[in-house]
C-alpha positions as CSV (number, residue, x, y, z in Angstrom):
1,X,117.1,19.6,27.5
2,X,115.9,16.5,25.9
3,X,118.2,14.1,27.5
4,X,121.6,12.5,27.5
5,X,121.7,11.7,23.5
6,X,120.7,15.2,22.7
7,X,122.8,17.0,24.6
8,X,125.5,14.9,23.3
9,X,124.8,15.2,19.4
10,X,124.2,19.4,19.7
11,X,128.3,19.1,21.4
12,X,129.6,17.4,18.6
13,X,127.6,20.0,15.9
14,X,129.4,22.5,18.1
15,X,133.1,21.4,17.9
16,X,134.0,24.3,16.1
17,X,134.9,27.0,18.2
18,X,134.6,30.1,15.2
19,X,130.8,29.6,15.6
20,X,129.5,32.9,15.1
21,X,127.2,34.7,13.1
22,X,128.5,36.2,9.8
23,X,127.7,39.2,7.5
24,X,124.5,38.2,4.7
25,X,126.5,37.2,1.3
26,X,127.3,40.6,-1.1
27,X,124.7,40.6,-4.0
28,X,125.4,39.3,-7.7
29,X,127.6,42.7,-9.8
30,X,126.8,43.3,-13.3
31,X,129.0,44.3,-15.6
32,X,126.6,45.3,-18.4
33,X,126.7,48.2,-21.9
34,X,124.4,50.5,-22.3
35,X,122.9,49.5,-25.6
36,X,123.2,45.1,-25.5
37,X,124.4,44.1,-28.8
38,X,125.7,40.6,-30.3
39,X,125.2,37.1,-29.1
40,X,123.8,36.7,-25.7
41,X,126.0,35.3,-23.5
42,X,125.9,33.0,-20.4
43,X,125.4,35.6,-18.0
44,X,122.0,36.3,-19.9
45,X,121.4,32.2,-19.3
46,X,119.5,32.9,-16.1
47,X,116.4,32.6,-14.2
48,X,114.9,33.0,-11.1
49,X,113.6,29.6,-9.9
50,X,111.0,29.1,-6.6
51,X,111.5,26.3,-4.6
52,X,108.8,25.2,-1.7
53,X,109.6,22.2,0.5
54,X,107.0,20.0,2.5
55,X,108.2,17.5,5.0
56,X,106.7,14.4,6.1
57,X,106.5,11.8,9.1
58,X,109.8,13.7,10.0
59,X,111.7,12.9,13.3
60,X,110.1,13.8,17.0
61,X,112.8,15.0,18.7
62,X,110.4,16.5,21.5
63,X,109.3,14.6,24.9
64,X,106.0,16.1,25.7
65,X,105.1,17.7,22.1
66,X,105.9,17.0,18.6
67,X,109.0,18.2,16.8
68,X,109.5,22.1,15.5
69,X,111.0,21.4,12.4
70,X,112.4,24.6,10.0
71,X,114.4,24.0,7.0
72,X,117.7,25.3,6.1
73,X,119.0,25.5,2.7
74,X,123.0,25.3,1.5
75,X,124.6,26.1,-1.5
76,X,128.0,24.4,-2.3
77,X,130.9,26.9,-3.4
78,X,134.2,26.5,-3.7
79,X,133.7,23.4,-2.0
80,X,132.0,24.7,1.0
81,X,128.4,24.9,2.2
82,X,126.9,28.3,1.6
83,X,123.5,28.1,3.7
84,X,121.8,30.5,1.0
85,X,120.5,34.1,3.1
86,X,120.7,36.9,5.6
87,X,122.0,34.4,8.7
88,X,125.3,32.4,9.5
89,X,126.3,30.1,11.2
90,X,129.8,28.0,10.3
91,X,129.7,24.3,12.2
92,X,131.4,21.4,11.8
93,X,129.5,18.0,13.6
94,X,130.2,14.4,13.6
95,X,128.4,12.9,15.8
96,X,126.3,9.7,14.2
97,X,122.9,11.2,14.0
98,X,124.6,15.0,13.2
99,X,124.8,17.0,10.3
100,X,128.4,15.8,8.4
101,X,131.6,16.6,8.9
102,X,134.2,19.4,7.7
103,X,131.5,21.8,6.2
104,X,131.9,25.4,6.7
105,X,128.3,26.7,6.5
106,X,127.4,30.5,5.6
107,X,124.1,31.3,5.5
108,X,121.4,31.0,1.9
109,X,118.0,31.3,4.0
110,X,115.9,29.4,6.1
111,X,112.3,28.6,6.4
112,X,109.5,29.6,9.2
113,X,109.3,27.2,12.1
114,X,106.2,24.7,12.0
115,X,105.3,24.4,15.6
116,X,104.2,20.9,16.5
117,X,104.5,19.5,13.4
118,X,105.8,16.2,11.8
119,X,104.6,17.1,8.2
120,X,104.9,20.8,7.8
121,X,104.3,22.4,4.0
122,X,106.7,25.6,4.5
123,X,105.1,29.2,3.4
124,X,108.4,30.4,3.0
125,X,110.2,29.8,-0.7
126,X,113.6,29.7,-1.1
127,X,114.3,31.6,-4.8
128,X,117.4,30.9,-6.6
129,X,119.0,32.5,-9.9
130,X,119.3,28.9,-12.1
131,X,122.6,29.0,-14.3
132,X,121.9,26.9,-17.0
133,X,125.2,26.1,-17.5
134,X,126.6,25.3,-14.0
135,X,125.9,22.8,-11.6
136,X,124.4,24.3,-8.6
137,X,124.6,21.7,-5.9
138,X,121.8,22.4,-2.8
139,X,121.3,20.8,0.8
140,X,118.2,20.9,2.6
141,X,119.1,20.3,5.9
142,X,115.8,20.5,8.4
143,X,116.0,21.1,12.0
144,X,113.9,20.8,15.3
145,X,113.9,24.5,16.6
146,X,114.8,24.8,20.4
147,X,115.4,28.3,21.2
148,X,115.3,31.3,19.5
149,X,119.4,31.5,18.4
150,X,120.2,31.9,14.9
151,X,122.8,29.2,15.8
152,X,122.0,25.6,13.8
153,X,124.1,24.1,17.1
154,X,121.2,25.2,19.4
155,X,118.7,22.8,17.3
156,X,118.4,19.4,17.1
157,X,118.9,17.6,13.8
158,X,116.4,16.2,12.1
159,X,118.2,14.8,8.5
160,X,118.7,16.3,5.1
161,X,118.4,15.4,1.5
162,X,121.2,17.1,-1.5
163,X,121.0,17.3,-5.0
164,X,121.6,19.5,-8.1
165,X,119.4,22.3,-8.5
166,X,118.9,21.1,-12.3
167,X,117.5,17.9,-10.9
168,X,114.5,19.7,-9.3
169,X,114.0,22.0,-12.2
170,X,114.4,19.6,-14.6
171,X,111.9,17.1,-12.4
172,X,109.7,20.2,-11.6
173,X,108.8,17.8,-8.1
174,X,110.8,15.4,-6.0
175,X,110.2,13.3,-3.1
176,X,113.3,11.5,-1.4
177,X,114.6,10.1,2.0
178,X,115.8,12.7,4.5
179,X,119.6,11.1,5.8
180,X,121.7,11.4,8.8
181,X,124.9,12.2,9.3
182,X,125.7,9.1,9.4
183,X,124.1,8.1,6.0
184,X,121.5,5.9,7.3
185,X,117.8,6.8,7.2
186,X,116.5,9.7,9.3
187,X,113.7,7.6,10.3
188,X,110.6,7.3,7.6
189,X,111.4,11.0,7.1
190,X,110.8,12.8,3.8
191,X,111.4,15.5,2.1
192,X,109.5,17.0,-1.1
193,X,111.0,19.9,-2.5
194,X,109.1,21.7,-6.0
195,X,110.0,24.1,-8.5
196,X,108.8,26.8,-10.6
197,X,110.3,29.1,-12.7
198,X,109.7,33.0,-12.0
199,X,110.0,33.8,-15.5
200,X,107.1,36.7,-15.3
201,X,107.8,39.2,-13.4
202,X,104.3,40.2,-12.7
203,X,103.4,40.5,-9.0
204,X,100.0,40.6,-7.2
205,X,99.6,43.0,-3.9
206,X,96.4,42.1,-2.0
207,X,94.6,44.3,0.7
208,X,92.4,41.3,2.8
209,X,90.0,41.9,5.8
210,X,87.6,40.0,7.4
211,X,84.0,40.2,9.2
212,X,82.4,38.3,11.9
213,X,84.3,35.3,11.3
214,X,83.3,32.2,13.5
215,X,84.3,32.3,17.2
216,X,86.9,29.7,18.3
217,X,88.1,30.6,21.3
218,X,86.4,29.9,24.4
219,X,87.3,32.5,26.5
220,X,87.9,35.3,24.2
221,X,87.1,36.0,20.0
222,X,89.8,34.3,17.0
223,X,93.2,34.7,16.3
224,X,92.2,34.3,13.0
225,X,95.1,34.3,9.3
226,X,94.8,32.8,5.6
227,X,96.2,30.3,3.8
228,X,96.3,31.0,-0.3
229,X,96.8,27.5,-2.5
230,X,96.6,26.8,-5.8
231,X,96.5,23.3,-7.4
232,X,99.4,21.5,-8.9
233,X,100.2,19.5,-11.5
234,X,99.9,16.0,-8.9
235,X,96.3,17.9,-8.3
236,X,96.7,18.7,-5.1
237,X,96.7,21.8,-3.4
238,X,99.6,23.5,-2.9
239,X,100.9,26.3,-0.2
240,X,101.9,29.8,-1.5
241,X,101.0,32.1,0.9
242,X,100.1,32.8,4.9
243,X,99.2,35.4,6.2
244,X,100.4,36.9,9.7
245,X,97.9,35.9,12.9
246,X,95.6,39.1,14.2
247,X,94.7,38.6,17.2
248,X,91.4,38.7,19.7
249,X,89.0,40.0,16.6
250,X,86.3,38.6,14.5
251,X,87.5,41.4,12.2
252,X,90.9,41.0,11.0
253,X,92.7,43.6,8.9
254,X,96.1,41.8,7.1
255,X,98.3,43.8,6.1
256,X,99.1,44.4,2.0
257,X,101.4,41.9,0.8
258,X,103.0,41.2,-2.5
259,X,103.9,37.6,-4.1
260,X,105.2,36.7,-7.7
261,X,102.0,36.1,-9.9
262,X,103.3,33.5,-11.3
263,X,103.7,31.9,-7.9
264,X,99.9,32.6,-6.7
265,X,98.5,31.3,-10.1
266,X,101.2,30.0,-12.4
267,X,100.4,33.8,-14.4
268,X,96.8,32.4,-15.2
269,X,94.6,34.8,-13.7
270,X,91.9,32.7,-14.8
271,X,93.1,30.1,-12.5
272,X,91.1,28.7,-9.6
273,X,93.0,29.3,-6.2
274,X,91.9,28.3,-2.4
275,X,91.9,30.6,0.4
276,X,91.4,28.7,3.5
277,X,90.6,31.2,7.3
278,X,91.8,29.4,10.2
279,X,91.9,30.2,14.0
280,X,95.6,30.5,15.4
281,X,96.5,28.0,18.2
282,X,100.0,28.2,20.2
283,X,100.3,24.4,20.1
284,X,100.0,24.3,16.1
285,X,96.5,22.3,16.1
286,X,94.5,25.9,13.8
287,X,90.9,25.4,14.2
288,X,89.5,25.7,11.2
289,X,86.8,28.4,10.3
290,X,86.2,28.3,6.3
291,X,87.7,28.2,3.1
292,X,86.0,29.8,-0.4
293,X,87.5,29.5,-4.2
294,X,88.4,32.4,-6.6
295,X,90.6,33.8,-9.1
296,X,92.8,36.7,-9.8
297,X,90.6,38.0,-12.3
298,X,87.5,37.8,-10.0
299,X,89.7,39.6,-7.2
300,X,90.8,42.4,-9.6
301,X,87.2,43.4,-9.5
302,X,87.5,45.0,-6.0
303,X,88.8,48.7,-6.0
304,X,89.4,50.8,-3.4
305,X,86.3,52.3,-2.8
306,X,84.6,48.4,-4.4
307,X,85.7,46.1,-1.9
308,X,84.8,42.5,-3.3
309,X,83.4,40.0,-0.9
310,X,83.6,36.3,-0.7
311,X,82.1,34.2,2.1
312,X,84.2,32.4,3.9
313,X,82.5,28.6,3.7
314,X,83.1,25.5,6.5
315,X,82.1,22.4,4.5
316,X,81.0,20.4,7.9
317,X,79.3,23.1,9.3
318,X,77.2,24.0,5.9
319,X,76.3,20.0,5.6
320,X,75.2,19.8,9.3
321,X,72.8,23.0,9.9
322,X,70.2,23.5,8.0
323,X,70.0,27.7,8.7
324,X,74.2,27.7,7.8
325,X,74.7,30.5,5.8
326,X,78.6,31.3,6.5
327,X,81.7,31.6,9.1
328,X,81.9,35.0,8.0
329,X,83.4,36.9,5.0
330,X,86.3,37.4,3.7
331,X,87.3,41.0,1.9
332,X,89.4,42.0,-1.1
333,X,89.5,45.5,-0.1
334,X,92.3,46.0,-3.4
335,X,93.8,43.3,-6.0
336,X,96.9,45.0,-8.1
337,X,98.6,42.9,-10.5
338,X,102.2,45.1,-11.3
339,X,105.6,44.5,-12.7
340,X,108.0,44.1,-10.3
341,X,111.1,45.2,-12.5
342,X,114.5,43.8,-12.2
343,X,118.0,45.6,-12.9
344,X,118.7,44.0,-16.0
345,X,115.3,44.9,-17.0
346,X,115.9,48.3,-17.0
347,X,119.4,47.8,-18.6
348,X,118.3,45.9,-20.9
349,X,115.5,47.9,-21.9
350,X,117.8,51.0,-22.5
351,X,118.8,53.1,-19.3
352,X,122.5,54.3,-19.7
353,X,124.1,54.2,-16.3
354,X,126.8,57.3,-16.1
355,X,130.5,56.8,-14.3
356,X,131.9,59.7,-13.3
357,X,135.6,59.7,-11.4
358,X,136.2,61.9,-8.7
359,X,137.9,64.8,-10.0
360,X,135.9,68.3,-10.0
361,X,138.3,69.0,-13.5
362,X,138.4,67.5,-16.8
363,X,141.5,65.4,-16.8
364,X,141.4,65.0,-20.7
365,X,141.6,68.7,-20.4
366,X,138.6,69.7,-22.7
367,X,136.0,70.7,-20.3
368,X,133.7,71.5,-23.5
369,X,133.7,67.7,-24.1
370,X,135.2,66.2,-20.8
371,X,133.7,62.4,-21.8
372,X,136.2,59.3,-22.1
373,X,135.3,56.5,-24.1
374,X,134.5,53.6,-21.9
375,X,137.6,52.3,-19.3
376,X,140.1,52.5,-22.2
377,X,139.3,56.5,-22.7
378,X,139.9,56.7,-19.5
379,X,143.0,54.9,-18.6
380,X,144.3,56.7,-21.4
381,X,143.2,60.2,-19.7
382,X,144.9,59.3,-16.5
383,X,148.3,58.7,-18.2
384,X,148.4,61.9,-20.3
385,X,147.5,63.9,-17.1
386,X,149.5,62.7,-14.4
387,X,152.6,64.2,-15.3
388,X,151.0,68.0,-15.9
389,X,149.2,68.1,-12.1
390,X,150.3,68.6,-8.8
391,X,148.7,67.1,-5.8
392,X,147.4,68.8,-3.0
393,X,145.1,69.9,0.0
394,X,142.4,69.7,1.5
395,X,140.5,66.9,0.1
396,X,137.1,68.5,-0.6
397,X,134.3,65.5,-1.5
398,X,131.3,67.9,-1.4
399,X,132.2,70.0,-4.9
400,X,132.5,66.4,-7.0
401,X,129.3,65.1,-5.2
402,X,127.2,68.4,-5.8
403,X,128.3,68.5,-9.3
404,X,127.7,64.9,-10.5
405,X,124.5,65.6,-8.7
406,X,123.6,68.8,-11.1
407,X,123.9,66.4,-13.8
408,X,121.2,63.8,-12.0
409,X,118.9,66.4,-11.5
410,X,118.5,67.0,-14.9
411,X,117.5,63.4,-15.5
412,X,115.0,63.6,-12.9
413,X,112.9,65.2,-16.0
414,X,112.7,62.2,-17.5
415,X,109.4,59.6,-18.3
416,X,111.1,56.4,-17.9
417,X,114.2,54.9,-16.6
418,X,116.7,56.1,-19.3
419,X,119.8,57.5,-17.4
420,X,121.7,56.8,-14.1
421,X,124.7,58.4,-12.7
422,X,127.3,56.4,-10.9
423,X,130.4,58.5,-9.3
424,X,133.7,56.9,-8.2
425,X,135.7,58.1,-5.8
426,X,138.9,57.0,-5.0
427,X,140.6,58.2,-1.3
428,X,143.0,57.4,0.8
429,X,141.0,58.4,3.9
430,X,141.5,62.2,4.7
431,X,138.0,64.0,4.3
432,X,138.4,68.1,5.1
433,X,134.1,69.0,4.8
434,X,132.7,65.9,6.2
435,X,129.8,68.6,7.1
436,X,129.0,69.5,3.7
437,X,129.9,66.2,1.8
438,X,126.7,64.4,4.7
439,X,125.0,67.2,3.1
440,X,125.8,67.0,-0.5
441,X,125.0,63.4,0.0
442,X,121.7,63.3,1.7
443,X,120.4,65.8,-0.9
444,X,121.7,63.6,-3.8
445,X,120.1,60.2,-2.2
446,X,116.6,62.3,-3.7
447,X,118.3,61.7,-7.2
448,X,119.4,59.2,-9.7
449,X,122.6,58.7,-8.5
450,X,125.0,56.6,-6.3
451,X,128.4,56.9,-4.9
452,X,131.5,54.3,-5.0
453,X,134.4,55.4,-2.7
454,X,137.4,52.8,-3.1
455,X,139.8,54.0,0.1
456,X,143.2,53.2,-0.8
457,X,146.1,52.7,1.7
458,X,146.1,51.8,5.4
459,X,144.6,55.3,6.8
460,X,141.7,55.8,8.7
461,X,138.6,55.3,6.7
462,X,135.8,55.4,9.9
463,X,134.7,58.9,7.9
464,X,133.9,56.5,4.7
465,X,132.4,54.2,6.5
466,X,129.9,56.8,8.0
467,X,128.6,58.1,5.0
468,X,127.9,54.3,4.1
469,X,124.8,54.1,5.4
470,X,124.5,50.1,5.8
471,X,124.3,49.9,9.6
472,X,122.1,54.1,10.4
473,X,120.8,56.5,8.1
474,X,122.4,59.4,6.9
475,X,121.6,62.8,8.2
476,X,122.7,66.0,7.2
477,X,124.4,68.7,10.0
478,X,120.6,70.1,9.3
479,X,118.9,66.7,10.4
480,X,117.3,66.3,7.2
481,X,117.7,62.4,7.0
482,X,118.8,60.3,3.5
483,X,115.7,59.1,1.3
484,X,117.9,56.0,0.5
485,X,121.5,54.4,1.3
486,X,123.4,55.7,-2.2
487,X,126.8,55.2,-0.9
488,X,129.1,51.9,-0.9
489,X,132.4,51.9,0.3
490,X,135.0,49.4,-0.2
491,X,138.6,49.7,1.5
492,X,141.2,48.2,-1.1
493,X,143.4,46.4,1.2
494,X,141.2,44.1,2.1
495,X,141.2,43.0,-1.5
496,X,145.0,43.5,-2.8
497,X,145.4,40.0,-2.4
498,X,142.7,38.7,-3.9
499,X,141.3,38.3,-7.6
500,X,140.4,41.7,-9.1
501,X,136.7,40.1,-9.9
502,X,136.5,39.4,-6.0
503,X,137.1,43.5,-6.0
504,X,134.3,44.5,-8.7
505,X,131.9,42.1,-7.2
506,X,132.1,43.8,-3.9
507,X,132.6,47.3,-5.6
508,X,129.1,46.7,-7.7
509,X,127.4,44.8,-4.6
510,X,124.5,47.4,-3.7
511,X,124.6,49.7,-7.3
512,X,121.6,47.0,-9.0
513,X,119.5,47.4,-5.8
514,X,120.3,51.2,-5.6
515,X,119.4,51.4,-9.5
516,X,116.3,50.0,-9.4
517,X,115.0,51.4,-5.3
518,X,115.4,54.6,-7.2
519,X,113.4,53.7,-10.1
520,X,111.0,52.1,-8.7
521,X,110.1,54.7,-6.0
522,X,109.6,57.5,-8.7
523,X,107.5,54.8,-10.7
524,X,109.4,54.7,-13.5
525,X,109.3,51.6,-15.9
526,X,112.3,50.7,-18.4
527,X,111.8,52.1,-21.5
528,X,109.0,50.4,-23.7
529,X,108.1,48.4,-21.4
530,X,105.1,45.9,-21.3
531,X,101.8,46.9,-18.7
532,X,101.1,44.6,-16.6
């Protein structure tokens, strides 16, 4: 505890008694043809924007240390406060110094913690789809982190700036006065927040290693990580990436990771960009070790069996000691610049995604040709067969699954990512070969394929929620386990009251990331597309 005052301000942020952690917001549905004709409309008008905030001369909330500040970022909808992410955690405060009043925070996504650190520059980006046409209103909120909990409440407050997101984009860089709850000043704290359009969808994976690097710790080797920068347009350097810390070695091994080219060097490999080595220390002071310059095209050279090496250069060091030849060197054991495709690139560039309804018949009644044309065709299928069929038992899912799947298999023959098959199912609970239906399901998740169930009425629907395989993997009664989660399940009374686009949002939620996860793992690209 930090005193009176503190203890005091995190009671008012916690007047609500709700607080809890919620579930991640549902991803963005697509309703989308599969050949895009006419004018391109607003739901075309978007882009993927980066947004990386530095802090500076912020608050020191700590007695003995300096503050650990993290940054949380909120998007207003509907009038409330969506904290953009996978956390939650709803508040209301109004205590003087506390975040306002009467906001009902959900979780967008939060930064990593700077430990001991009154001007952190966050690794972490927050990326945000930019609709050109609405106004996107954002709150960075930054916070002095106590304890581990997920809970904003737990933390102390250190101020927080808000502001259209077309007012960063369109200033490409602002720096402005972090506020309290209250409205005055949080101190001399500021806040700098800039942004870059991810309009290329190239991405750059990088396999790093390093060898006898300087010692820094007295009584044992380094804990040694990197820092990438590249310059920006104020000419100074600017954070993209950091590394995790490996520990007790002056022969680190990072592990592969992937950024947005554009990101690393604005999609000029050409570029120069600054990788600084430093030695990890619990308190936050990193000991330096060396730094070196290079480009994307430079570290494209190194191939598997080619590793490229840079030395890793300390400036002081170099200017002091006449014999200086290094503080080690730095690896590029392998440099791949890919595309990282999105879902609307593959729709867009031609893949037809299949719906099926869950009936193992034709209900036009012409199983030479049992297609509909579009929803129309099929509404209009549904009315003329109603009143010839008779409902009954059991309800078998495994026959529909297994043959929408024959259908997927025969796609798997194909070069590029030209067909998908979707298949609704529409239940009212009661499941009669949940045996073979895990089974049919677990095979099909090897496919091009995924599977809606709606359940209708107020029955038991824990079966459909099983075969949803958000919270544990699918296995089959063999214990062959699913290749990927294919199934979403949506019960529809928890929707009858609300619009029907809150309904197809949450219907559509996973199918784009199913779409492409597919793709993607069987390295297909959309049709004609671009190499990287």
């Amino acid at each position: 505890m930090r005193g009176e005052e503190n203890k005091k301000r995190r009671r008012d942020w916690n007047t609500d008694d709700d607080c809890r952690e919620l579930l991640p917001q549902e991803s963005m549905a697509y309703t989308v043809s599969p050949t895009p004709a006419g004018p391109v409309g607003s739901q075309y008008c978007v882009c993927k924007v980066e947004l990386s905030v530095c802090g500076q001369n912020l608050l020191d909330r700590d007695v003995t240390s300096k503050s650990d500040p993290f940054c949380v970022l909120f998007m207003e909808v509907n009038g409330k406060w969506m904290e953009a992410g996978p956390r939650s955690s709803p508040s209301r405060g109004g205590s003087s110094s506390g975040p306002p009043e009467a906001v009902c925070m959900v979780p967008l996504d939060r930064t990593e913690t700077a430990v001991n650190n009154l001007n952190p520059a966050f690794a972490k980006k927050f990326i945000i789809d930019y609709h050109f046409e609405e106004v996107q209103k954002l709150k960075f909120a930054l916070f002095d982190q106590d304890k581990s909990s997920m809970q904003l409440y737990e933390h102390d407050f250190l101020g927080e700036f808000s502001c259209t997101l077309g007012m960063i984009v369109s200033s490409k860089k602002i720096t402005r006065t972090l506020l309290l709850g209250n409205g005055k000043p949080a101190g001399k704290g500021m806040i700098t927040i800039a942004a870059q359009e991810l309009s290329d969808n190239r991405v750059i994976t990088l396999s790093m290693a390093g060898r006898k690097l300087d010692k820094k710790d007295l009584f044992g080797k380094s804990d040694p990580f990197l820092e990438f920068y590249k310059p920006g347009d104020d000419g100074k350097w600017m954070l993209v990436h950091r590394t995790e810390v490996i520990k007790y070695t002056l022969d680190p091994v990072w592990k592969p990771f992937t950024v947005p080219l554009v990101s690393l060097c604005d999609g000029d490999v050409e570029k120069l960009i600054k990788v600084m080595c430093y030695d990890y220390d619990s308190d936050g002071g990193h000991d330096f070790i060396g730094e070196f310059q290079t480009s994307v095209a430079r570290m494209c050279e190194a191939q598997d069996a080619f590793p490229l090496e840079l030395e890793c250069i300390n400036p002081k060091k170099q200017k002091k000691k006449k014999n200086y030849k290094n503080s080690g060197i730095i690896i590029v054991k392998s440099c791949k610049v890919t595309r990282d495709f999105s879902f609307l690139d593959y729709i867009l560039g031609g893949c037809q995604l299949m719906f099926t309804v869950s009936h193992e018949f034709a209900i036009n009644f012409n199983p030479t040709n049992p297609f509909c044309s579009g929803v129309e065709g099929i509404v209009q299928a549904y009315s003329a067969c109603l009143p010839h069929i008779r409902f009954y038992g059991p309800t078998n899912f495994s026959p529909i699954v297994n043959h929408v799947a024959r259908f997927a298999a025969q796609a798997t023959q194909q070069e590029a990512a030209s067909q998908y098959f979707i298949l609704l199912i529409i239940t009212d609970g009661v499941i009669s070969d949940m045996d073979e239906t895990r089974h049919a399901v677990v095979q099909a998740s090897k496919l091009p394929m995924s599977i809606i169930i709606v359940g209708v009425g107020n029955a038991d629907f824990a079966a459909m929620e099983f075969l949803d395989g958000d919270s544990r993997v699918l296995r089959s009664y063999t214990g062959e386990e699913a290749v990927r989660d294919i199934v979403q399940f949506v019960p529809f009374r928890d929707f009858r009251n609300a619009p029907k686009e809150t309904l197809a949002k949450a219907v559509l939620a996973e199918l784009p990331q199913q779409v492409v996860q597919y793709f993607k793992h069987q390295n297909l690209p959309p049709i004609n597309s671009e190499p990287a």
